[in-house]
GUKESE-347805 format. One record per residue: residue in three letters; x, y, z of N, C-alpha, C in turn. Coordinates in steps of 0.001 Angstrom, whole numbers, plus 500000, padded with zeros to 6 digits. Atoms other than C-alpha are relative to their C-alpha. Layout:
N
AlaXYZXYZXYZ
...
END
This chain:
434
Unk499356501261500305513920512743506626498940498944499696
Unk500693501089500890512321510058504460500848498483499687
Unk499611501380500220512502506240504098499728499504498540
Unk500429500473501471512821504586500385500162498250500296
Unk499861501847499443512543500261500223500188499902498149
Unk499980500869501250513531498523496783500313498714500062
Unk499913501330499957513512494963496193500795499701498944
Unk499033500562500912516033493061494394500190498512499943
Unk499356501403499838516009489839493380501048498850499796
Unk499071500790499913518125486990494630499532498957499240
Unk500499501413501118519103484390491877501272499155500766
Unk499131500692498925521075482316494552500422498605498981
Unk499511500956500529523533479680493595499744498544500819
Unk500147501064499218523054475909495080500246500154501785
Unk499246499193498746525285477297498323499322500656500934
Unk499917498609499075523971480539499155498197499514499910
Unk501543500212500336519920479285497970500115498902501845
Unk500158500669498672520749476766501041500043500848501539
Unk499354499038499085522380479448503402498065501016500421
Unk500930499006499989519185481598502793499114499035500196
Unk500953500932499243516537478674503642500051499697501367
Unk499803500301498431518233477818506548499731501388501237
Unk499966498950499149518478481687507887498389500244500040
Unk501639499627500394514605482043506864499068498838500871
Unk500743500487498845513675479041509026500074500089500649
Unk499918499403498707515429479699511639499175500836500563
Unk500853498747499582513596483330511721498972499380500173
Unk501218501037499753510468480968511512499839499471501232
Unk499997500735498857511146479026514319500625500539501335
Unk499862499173498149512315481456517100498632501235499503
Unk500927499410499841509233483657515604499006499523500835
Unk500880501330499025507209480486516985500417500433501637
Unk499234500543498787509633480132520168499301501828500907
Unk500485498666498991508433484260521289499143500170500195
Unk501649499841499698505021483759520480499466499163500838
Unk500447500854498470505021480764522876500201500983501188
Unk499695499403498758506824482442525328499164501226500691
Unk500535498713500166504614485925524579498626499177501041
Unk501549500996499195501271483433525256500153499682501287
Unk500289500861498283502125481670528259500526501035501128
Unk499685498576498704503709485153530305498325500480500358
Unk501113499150500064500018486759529395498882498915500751
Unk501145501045499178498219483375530594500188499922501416
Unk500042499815498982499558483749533670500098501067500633
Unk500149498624499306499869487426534872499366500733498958
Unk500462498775500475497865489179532044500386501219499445
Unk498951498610500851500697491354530684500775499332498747
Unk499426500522500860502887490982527627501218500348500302
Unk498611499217499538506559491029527912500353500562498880
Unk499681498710500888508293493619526279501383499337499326
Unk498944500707501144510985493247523441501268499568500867
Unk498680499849499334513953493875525896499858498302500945
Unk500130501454499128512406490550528426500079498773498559
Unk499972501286501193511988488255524895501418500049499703
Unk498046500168500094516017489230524198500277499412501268
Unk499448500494498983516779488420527523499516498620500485
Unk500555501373499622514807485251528214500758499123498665
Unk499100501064501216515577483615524539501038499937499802
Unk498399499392500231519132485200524328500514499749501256
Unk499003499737498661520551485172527828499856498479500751
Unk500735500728499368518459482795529896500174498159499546
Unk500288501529500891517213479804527586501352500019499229
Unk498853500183500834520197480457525518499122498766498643
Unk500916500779500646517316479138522658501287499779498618
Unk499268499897500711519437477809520115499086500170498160
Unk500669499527501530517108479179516782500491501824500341
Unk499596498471499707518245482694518585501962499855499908
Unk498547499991500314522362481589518645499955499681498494
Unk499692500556501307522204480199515082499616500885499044
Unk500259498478500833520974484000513728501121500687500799
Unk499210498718499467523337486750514246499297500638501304
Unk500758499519498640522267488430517714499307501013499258
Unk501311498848500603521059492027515829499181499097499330
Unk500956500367501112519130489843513515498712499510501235
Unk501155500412499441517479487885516020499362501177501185
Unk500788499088498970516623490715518311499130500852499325
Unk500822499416501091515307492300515291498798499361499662
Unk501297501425499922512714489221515131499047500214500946
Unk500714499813498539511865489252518355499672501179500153
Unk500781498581499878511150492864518457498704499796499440
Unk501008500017500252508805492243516240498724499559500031
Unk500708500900499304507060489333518201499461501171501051
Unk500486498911499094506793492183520434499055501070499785
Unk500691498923501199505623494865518082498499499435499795
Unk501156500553500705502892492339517326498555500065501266
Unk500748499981498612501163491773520938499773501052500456
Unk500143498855499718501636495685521351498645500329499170
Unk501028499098500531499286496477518720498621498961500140
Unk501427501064499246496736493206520455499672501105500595
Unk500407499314498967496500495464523019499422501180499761
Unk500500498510500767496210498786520968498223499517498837
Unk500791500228500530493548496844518970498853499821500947
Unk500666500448498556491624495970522764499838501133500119
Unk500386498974499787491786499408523466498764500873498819
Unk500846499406501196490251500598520227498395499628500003
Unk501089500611499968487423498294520901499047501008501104
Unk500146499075499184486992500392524083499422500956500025
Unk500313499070500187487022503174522604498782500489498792
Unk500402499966501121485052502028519771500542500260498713
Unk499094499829501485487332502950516831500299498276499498
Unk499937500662500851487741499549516229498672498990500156
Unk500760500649499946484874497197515566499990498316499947
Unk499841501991499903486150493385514859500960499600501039
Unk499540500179499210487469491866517516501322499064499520
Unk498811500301500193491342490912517432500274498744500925
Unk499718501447499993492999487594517824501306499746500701
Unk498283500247499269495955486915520035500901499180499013
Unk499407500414500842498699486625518102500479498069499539
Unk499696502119499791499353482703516898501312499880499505
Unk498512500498500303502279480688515553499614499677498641
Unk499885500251501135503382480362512207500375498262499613
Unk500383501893500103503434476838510352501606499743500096
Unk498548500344499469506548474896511209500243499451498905
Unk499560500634500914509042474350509555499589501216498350
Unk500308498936500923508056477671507072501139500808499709
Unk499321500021499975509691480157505937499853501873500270
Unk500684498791499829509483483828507528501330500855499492
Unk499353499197500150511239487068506777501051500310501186
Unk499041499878498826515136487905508585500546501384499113
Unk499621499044500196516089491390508963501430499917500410
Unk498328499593499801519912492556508885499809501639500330
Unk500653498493499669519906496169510444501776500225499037
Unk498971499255500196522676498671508755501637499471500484
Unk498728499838498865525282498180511503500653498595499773
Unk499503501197500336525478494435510706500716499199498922
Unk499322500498501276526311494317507250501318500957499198
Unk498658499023500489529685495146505881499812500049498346
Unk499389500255501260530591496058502408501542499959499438
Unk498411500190500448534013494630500869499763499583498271
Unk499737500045501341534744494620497195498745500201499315
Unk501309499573500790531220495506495999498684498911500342
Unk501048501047499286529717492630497888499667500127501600
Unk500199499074498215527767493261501353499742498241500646
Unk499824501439498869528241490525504132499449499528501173
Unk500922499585498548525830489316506392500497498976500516
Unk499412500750499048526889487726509493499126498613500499
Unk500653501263499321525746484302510808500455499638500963
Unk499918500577498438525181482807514529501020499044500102
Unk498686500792499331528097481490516366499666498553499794
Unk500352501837500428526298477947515949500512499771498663
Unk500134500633501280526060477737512288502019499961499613
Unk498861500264499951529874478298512291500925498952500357
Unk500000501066498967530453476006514915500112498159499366
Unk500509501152500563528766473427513168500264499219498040
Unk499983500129501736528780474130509013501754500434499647
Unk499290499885499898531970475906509443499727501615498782
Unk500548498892500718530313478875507604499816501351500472
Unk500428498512499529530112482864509147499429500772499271
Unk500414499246500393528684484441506895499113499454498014
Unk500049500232501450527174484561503175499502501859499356
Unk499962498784500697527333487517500539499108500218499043
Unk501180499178501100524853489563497889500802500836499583
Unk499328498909500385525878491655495385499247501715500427
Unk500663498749499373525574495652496583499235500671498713
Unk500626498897500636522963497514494416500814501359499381
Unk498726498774500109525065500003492107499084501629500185
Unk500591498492499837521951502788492330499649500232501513
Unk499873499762498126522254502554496385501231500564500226
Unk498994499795499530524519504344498341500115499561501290
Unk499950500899499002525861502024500987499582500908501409
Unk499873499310499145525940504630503614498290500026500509
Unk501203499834499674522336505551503519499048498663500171
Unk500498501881499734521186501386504065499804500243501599
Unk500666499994498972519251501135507181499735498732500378
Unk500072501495499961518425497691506733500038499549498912
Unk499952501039501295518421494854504409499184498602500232
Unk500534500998499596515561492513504460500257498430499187
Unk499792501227500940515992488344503362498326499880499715
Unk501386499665500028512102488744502121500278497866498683
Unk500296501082501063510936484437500958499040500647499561
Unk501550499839500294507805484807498865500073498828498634
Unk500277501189501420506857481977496206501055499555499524
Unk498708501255500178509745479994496605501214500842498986
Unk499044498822500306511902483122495557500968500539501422
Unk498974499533498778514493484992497757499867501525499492
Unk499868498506500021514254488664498031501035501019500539
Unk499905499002499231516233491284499112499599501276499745
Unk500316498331500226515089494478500285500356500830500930
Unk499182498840499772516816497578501110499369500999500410
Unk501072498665499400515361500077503288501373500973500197
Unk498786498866499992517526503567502891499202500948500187
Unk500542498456500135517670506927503674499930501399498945
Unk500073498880501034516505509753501676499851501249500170
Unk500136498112499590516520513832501890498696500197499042
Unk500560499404501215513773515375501055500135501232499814
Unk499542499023500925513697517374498300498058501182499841
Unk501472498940500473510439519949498338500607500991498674
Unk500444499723501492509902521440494961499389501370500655
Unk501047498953499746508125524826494308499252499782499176
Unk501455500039500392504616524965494263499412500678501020
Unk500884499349499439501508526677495076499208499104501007
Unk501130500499499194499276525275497915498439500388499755
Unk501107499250500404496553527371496464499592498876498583
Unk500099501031500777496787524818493537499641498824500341
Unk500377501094499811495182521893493934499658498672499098
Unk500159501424500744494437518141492172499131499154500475
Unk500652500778499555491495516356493081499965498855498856
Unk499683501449500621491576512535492578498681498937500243
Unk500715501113499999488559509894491980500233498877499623
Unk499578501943500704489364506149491811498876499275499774
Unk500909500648500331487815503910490273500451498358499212
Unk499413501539500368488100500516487790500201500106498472
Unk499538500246501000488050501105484257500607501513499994
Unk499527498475499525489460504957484802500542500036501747
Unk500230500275498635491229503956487881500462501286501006
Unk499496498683499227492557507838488686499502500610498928
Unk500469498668500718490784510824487459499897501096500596
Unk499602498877499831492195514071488027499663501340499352
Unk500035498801500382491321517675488022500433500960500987
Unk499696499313499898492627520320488585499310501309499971
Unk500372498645500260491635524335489676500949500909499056
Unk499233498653501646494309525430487130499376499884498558
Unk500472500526501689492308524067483926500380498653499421
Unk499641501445500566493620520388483707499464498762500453
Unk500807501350499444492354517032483843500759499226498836
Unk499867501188499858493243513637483342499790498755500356
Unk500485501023499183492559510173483517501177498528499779
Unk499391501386499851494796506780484661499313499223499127
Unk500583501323500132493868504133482721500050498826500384
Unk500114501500498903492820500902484696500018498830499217
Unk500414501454500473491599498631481873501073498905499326
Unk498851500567500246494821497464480924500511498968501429
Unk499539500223498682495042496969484599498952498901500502
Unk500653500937499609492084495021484855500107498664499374
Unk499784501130500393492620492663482248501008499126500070
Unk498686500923499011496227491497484004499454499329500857
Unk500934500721498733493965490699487047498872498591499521
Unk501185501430500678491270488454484748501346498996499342
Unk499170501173500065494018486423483638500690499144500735
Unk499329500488498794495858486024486252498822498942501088
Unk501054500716499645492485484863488346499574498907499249
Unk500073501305500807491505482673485193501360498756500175
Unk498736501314499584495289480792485363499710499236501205
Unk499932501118498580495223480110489176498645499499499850
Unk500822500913499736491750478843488929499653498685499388
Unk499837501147500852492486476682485780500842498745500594
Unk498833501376499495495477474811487801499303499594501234
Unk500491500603498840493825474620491153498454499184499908
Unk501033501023500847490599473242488791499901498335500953
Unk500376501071499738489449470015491097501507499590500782
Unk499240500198498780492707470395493470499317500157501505
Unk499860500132498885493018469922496853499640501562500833
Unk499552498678498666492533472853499982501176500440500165
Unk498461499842499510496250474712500142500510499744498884
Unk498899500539501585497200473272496723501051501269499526
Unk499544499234500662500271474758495719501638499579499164
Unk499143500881501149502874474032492816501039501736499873
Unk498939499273500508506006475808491056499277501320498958
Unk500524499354500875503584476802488329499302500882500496
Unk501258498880498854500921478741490832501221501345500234
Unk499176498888499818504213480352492297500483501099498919
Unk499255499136501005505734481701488877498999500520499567
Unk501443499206500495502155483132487890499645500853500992
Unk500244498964498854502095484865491148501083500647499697
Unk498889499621500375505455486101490589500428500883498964
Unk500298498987500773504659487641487579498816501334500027
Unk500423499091500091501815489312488528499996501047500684
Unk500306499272499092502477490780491995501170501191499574
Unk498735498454500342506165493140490399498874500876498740
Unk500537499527500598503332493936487578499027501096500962
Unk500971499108499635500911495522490122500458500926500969
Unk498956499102499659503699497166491973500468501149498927
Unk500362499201501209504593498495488880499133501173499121
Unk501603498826500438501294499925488110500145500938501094
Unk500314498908498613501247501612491664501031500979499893
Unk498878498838499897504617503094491445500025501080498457
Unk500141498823500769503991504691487926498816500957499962
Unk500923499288499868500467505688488495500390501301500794
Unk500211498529499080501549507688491489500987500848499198
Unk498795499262500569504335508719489631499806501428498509
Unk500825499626501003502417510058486681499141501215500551
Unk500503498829499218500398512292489435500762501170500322
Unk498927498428499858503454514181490672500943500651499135
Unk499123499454501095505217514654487836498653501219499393
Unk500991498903500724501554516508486559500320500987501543
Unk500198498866499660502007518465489934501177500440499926
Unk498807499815499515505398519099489849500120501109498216
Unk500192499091501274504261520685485667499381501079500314
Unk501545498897499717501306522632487082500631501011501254
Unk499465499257498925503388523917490211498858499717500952
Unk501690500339498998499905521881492233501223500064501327
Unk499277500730498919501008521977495745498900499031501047
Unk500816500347499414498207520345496996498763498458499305
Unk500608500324499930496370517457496720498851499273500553
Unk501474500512499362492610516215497691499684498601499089
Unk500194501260500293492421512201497343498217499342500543
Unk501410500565499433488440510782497731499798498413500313
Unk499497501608499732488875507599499740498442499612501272
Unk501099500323499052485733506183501894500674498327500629
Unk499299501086498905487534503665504832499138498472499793
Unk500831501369499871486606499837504562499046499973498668
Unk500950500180500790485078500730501028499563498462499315
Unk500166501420500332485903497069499697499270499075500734
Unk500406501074499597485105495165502594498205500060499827
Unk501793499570500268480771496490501744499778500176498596
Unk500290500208501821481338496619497552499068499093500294
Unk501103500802500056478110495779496566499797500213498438
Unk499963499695501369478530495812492721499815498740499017
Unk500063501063500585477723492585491718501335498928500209
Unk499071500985499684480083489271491883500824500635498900
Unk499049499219500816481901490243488888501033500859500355
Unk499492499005499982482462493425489301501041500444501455
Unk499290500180498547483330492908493348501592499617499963
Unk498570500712500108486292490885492367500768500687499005
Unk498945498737500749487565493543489655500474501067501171
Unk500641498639498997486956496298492242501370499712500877
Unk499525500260498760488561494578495269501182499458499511
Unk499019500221500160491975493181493611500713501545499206
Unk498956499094500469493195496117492003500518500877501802
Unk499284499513498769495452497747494471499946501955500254
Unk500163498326499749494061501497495178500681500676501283
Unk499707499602498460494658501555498701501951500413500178
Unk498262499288500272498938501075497861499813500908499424
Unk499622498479500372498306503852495515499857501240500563
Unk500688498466499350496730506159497814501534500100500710
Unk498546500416499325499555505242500037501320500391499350
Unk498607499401500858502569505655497822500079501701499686
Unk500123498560500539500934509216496390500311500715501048
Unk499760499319499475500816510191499914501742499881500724
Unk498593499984499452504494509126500473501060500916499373
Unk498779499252500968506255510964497276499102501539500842
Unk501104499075499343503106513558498726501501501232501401
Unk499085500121498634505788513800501834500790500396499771
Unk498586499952500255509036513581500331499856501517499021
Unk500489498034500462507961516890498064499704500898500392
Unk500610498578499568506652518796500256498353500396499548
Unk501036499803500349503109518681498573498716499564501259
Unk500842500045499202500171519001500838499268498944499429
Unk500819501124500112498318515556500790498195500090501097
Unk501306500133499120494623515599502217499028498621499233
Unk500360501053499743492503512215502611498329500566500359
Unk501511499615499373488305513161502558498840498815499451
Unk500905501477500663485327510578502102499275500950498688
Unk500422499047501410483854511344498848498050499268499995
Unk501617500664500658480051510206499237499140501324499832
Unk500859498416500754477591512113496925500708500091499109
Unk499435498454500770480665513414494865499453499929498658
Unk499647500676501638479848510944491782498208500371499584
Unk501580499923500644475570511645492267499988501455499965
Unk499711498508499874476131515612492872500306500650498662
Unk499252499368501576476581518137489763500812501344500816
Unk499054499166499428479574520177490454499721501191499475
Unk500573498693501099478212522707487269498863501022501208
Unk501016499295499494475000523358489268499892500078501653
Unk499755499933498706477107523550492838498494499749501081
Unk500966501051499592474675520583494015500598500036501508
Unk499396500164499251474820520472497728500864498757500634
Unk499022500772499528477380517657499455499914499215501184
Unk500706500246498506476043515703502473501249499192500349
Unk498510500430499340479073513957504579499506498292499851
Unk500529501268499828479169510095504734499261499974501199
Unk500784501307498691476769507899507137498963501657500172
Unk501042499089499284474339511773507242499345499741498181
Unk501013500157501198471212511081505164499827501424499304
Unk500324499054500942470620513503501964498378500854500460
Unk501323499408499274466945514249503577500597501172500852
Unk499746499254499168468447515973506346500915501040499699
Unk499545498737500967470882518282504469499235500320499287
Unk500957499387501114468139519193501930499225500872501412
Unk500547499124499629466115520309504935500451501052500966
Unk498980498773499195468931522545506851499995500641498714
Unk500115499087501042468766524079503134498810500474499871
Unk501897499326500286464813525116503349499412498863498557
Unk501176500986501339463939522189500515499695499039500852
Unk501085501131499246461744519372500892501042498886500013
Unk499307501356499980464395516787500071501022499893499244
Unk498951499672500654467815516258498561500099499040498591
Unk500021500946500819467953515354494910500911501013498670
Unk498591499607501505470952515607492004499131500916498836
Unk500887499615501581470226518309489442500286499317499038
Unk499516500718500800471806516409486966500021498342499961
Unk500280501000499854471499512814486027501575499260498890
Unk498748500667500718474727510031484509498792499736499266
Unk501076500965501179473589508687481374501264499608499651
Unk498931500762500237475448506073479626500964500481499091
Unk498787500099500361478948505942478402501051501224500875
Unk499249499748498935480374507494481326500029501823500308
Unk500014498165500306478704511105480638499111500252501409
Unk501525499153499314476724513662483261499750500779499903
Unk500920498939500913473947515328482164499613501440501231
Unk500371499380499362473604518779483813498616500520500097
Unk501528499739500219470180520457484520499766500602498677
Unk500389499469501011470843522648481857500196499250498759
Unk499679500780501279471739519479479529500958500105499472
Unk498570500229500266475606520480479720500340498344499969
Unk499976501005500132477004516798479332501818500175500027
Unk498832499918499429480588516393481042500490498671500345
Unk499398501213499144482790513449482195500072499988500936
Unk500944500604498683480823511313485040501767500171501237
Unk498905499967498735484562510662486848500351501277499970
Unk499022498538499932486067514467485986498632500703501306
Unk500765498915499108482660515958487887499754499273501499
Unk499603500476498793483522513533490634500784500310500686
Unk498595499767499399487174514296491053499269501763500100
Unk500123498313499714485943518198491362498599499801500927
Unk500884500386499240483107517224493601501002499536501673
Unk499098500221499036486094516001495735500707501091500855
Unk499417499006499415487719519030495767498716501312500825
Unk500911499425499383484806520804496768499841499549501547
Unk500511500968498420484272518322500165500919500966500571
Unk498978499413498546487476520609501703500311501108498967
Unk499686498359500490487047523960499430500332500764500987
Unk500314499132499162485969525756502071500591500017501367
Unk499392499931498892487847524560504888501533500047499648
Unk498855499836500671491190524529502534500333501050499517
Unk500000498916500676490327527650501339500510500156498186
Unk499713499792501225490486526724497836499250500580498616
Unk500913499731501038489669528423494411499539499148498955
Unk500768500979501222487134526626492383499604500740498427
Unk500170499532501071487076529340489621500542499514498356
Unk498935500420501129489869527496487157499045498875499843
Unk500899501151500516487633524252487223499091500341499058
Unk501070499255501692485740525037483321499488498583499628
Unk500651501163500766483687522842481617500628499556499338
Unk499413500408500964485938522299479076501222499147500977
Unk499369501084499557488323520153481315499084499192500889
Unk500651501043499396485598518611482608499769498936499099
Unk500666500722501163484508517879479255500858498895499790
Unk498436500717500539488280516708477721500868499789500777
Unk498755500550499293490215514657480068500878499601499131
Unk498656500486501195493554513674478023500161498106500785
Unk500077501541499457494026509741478852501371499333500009
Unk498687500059499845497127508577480266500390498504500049
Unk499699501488500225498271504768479488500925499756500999
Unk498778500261499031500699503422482187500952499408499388
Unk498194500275500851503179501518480056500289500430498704
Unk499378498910501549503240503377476726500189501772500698
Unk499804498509499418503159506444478931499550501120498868
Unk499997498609501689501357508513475372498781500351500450
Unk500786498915499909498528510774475916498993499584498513
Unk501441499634501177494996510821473893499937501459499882
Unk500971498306500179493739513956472353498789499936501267
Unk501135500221499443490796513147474073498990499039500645
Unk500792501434500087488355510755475395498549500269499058
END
């Protein structure tokens, strides 16, 4: 069993645009009201209270009225997550402990007042009548506005049944909803013996090969030059503004670009399993090195290309459809794969272990690439074969967990190292070649 989320946006009428501000501060302002309450339990005995004591203190007790003026599931749904939040303080304290984590974590704070946070509706709360779904509002706002409820139209490619929740998501002075449902999965046949190794990058931002004879490459630069515009706009308007400056125009330029880079993520990955789902791959090997952004050392430029494109959702998404298929997903650091020649099965040293010290567990004096990149994105083997720099990366990848995956590297040929085919994300058309 698998979770799917789609967003849909609300184009709210005068009415319901009010209805949905008011439910969104509210959530704001009892998010505040748990994180006080969360703080000052821990300042005096050193523990955090648990979701069930924040329902019962704000809900029962205080009778807080930002908790009556939400539906009760909604607001306990809040407050859980005030809870949820101080749980993983503590899980972040431990980590320190244990060393797994290294920056030290921040007791949770309060959001700005008067903002406007996200209010969940669980399944159970929302009805559907005539094709419209109905979310309930706190005995106050009734009380007072003379209002119970306000309506959205239901999604016609959802099936109501499988709705789990329904989030009111603000973001840039927009209204969201989003729909978390359930999904079956569906596994496919495929080989596990098949595999797809994947190198990311920025102007080729996925490059794929394959031990059956195929390769491919994402193209990014389409992807990068959305990002340089977008960066040029907001810096043209915020040009000799204020700290915080923010306008209608900032929002609708964000607005356009963040469903664009969603977009990109969901066809890129999409574009991957559809090639394994041709090839019968059941397996793929993704080359990801943890915290690589926050240490990019590629120049200013290039840092800020690098670090806004969104790799990390794609890894993420690939390994979610990864899930829902049934396809074996594996996660390995890839250092070496891109200086290594895969032709002249160059040896592979692990991250953070110096190349010296693998060269001399091999009987040489010191570890050094037979092969060298030369420009326009080629690498030169010893014997002066000349292959594509990302294709002998992405097979450099698959190599890091051959041997413990037990996979065959015989189908990997020069000739798809050579000729990756080049895959556009919104014309979706194929090159002969690069």
């Amino acid at each position: 069993m698998s979770y799917g989320c789609q967003q849909v946006l609300i184009t709210p009428d005068k009415d319901l645009k009010a209805l949905l501000e008011y439910v969104c501060t509210e959530a704001n302002s009892l998010i505040n009201c748990g994180v006080y309450y969360s703080r000052q339990y821990y300042f005096k005995t050193s523990k955090f209270p648990t979701k069930v004591d924040l329902h019962k203190q704000l809900g029962t007790i205080q009778q807080n009225k930002h908790y009556q003026a939400l539906y009760s599931d909604t607001a306990q749904q809040i407050l859980t997550g005030v809870a949820e939040s101080f749980k993983s303080y503590v899980g972040l304290l431990n980590g320190i402990k244990k060393g797994t984590v290294t920056q030290k974590p921040r007791l949770p704070s309060y959001r700005k007042s008067r903002g406007l946070a996200l209010a969940t509706f669980t399944g159970r709360s929302v009805k559907l009548k005539d094709g419209m779904l109905r979310f309930p509002l706190g005995s106050l706002v009734k009380a007072w506005f003379g209002v119970d409820a306000f309506y959205l139209p239901m999604p016609s490619n959802l099936d109501f049944k499988t709705i789990r929740e329904i989030r009111i998501l603000p973001r840039n002075r927009c209204f969201y909803a989003e729909f978390v449902y359930k999904t079956e999965l569906s596994v496919v046949e495929s080989d596990k013996s098949k595999v797809l190794g994947i190198d990311h990058g920025l102007n080729n931002w996925l490059t794929c090969v394959s031990n059956v004879g195929t390769s491919f490459i994402v193209d990014g630069l389409y992807l990068k030059s959305l990002n340089q515009w977008y960066n040029k706009s907001i810096a043209k308007i915020k040009d000799n503004k204020p700290q915080g400056f923010w306008s209608n125009r900032l929002a609708a330029i964000t607005e356009k670009h963040n469903p664009q880079m969603r977009d990109a993520v969901n066809k890129a990955a999409r574009i991957v399993i559809n090639h394994c789902f041709d090839n019968k791959i059941g397996s793929i090997v993704f080359g990801w090195n943890q915290g690589q952004k926050d240490g990019a050392d590629m120049g200013k430029k290039n840092n800020q290309k690098f670090v806004q494109i969104p790799t990390s959702k794609l890894k993420n998404r690939i390994e979610q459809l990864c899930e829902q298929y049934g396809i074996h997903f594996i996660e390995t650091e890839e250092s070496y794969t891109s200086k290594a020649s895969f032709l002249d099965n160059d040896a592979l040293p692990r991250f953070g272990e110096k190349p010296d010290s693998a060269a001399c567990a091999e009987g040489r004096i010191g570890w050094k690439s037979s092969g060298i990149r030369t420009n326009r994105g080629l690498f030169k083997t010893s014997i002066g074969i000349k292959i594509n720099a990302d294709c002998n990366g992405a097979a450099n990848i698959i190599r890091k967990v051959a041997m413990m995956a037990k996979f065959d590297l015989a189908g990997i040929s020069r000739g798809c190292l050579s000729q990756p085919k080049k895959v556009l994300l919104w014309t979706l058309q194929k090159s002969q070649c690069l």
